[in-house]
VEXDREN-2710 file (C-alpha; in Angstrom, 1 decimal):
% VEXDREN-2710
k/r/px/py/pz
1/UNK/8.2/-94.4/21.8
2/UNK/12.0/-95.5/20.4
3/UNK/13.7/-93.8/17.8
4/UNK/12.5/-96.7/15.5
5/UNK/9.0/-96.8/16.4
6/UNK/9.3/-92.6/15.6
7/UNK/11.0/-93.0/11.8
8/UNK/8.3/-95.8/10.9
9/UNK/5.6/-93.2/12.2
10/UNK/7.2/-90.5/10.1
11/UNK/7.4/-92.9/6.9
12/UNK/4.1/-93.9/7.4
13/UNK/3.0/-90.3/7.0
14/UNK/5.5/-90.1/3.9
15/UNK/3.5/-93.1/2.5
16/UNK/0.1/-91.0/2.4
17/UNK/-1.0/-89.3/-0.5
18/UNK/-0.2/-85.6/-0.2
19/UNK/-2.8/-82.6/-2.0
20/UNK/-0.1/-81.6/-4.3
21/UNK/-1.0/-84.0/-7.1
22/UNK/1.0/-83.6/-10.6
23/UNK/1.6/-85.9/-13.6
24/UNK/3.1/-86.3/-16.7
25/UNK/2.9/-88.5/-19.7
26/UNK/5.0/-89.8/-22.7
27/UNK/5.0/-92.5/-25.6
28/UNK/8.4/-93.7/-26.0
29/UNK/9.2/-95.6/-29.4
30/UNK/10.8/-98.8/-27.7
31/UNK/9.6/-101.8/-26.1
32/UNK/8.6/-101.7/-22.0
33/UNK/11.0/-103.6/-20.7
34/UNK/14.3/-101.7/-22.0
35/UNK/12.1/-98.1/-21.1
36/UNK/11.5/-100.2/-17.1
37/UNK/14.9/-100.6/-17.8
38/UNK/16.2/-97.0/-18.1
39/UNK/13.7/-95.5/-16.0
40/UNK/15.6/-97.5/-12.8
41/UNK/19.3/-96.7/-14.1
42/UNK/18.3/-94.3/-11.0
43/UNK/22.1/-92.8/-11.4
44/UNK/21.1/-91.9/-15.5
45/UNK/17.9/-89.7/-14.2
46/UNK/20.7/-86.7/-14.0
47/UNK/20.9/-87.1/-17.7
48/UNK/17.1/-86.4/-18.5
49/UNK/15.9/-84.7/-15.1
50/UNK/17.4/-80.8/-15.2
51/UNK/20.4/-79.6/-12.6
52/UNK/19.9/-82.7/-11.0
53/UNK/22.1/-85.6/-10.0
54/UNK/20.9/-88.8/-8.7
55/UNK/22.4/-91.6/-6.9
56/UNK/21.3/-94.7/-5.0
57/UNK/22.7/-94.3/-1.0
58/UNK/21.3/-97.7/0.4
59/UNK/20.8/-100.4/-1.9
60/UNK/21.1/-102.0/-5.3
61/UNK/18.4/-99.8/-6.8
62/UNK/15.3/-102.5/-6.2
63/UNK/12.7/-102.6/-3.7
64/UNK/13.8/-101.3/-0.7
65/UNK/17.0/-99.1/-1.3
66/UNK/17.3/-95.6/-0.8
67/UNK/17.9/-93.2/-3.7
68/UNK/18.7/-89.5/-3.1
69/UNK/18.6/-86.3/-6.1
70/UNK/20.0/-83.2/-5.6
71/UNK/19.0/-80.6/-7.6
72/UNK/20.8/-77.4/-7.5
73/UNK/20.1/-74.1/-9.1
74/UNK/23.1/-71.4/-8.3
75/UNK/23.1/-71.7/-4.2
76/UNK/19.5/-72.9/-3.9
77/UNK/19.7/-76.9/-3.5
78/UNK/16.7/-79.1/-3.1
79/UNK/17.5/-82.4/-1.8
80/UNK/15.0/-85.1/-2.5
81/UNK/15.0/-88.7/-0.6
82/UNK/13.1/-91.5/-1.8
83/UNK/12.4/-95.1/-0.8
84/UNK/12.3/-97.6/-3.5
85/UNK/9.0/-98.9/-2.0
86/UNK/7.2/-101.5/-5.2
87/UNK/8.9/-102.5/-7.9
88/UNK/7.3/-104.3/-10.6
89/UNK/9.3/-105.1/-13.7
90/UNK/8.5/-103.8/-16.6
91/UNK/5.6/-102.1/-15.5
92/UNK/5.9/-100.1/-12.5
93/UNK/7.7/-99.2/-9.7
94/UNK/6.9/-96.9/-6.5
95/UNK/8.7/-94.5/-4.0
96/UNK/8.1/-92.6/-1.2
97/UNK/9.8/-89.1/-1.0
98/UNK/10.8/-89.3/2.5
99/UNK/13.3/-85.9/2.7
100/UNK/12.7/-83.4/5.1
101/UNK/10.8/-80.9/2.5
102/UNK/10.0/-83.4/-0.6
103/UNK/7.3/-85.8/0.9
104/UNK/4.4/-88.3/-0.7
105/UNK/4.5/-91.1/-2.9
106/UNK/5.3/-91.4/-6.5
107/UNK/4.9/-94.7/-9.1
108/UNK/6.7/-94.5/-12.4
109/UNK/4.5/-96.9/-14.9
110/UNK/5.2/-98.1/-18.1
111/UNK/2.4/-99.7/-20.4
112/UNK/3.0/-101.5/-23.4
113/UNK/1.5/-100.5/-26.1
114/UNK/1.2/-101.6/-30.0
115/UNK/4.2/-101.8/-32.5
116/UNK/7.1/-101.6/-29.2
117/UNK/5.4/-98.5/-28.2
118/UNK/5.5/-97.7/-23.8
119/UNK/3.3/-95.3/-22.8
120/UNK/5.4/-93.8/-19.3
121/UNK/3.6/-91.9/-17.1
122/UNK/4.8/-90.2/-13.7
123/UNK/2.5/-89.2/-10.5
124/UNK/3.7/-87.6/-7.6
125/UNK/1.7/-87.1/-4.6
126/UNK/3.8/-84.4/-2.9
127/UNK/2.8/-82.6/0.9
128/UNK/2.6/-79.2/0.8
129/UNK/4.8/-77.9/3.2
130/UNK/4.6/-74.3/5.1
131/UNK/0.9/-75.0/5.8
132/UNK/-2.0/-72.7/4.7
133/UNK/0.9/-70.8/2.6
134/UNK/1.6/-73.8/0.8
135/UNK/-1.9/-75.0/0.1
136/UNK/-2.1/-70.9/-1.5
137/UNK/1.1/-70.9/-3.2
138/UNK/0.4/-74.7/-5.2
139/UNK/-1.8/-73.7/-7.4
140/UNK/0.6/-71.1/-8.8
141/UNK/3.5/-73.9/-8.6
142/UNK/1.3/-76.5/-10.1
143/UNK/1.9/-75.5/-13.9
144/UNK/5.4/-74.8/-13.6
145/UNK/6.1/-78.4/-11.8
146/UNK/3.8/-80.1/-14.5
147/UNK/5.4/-78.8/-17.4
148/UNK/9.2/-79.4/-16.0
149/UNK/8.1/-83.5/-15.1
150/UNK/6.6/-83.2/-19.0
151/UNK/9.7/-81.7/-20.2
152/UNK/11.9/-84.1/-18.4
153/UNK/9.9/-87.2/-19.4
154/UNK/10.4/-85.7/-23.4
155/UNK/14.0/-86.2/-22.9
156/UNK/14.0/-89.5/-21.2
157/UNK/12.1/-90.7/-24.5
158/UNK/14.3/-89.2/-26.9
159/UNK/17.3/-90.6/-25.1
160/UNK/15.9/-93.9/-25.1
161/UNK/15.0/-93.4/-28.7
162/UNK/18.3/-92.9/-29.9
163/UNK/19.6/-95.9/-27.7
164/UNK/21.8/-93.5/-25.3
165/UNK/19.7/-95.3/-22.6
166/UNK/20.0/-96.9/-20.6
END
């Protein structure tokens, strides 16, 4: 097996839905095509998404390129890699976490909705790492990951609410 055949094997296990399953919701007072819009000003997530900076590595951003957030928390840093995998303007687009600890897929979607109204709603589908430890230790995880995505996603709106983005 080549190098090449071994990092589309491991992306391919990236791609499959992982048991830690969390999402989040928001309405956003604006139309679905600017919230698309500021959802994929990928480098503007470190303005709504705590201790984090993001930044696109391979790419223009779109289908295909490679965007990388590093969240850091005193000397603990968590760096997540994801693959631009679907992108479907203004409705959706998909990544794969693909990092060494971070791994599943994720879709961002955006639905219109009445009066310029975009109902935003993120899924991830992360692995557990560490095994049985990890399958124990999610469900105490779960709430605290859940309400940070909410939390995050309440920013993003009132951001884009006040026309700061994108």
């Amino acid at each position: 097996m080549t190098g090449a055949d071994r990092a589309a094997d491991d992306f391919a296990e990236a791609s499959r839905r992982g048991a830690a399953e969390v999402t989040a919701t928001v309405i956003v007072e604006a139309p679905a095509d600017r919230v698309f819009a500021a959802l994929t000003a990928w480098e503007r997530q470190s303005d709504w998404i705590p201790l984090t900076r993001v930044r696109v590595v391979e790419g223009d951003g779109g289908e295909g390129s490679l965007v990388e957030a590093v969240t850091a928390l005193g000397p603990a840093v968590l760096r997540d890699e994801m693959r631009v995998v679907r992108v479907d303007a203004p409705y959706e687009v998909g990544v794969v976490h693909c990092g060494k600890l971070l791994r599943g897929p994720g879709v961002l979607r955006c639905t219109p909705m009445d009066r310029d109204r975009t109902q935003v709603v993120w899924h991830e589908w992360f692995h557990l790492p560490g095994g049985a430890a990890g399958r124990v230790a999610w469900p105490v995880l779960w709430p605290g990951s859940k309400f940070s995505l909410t939390q995050a996603l309440k920013k993003f709106a009132r951001l884009v609410e006040q026309g700061r983005l994108p």
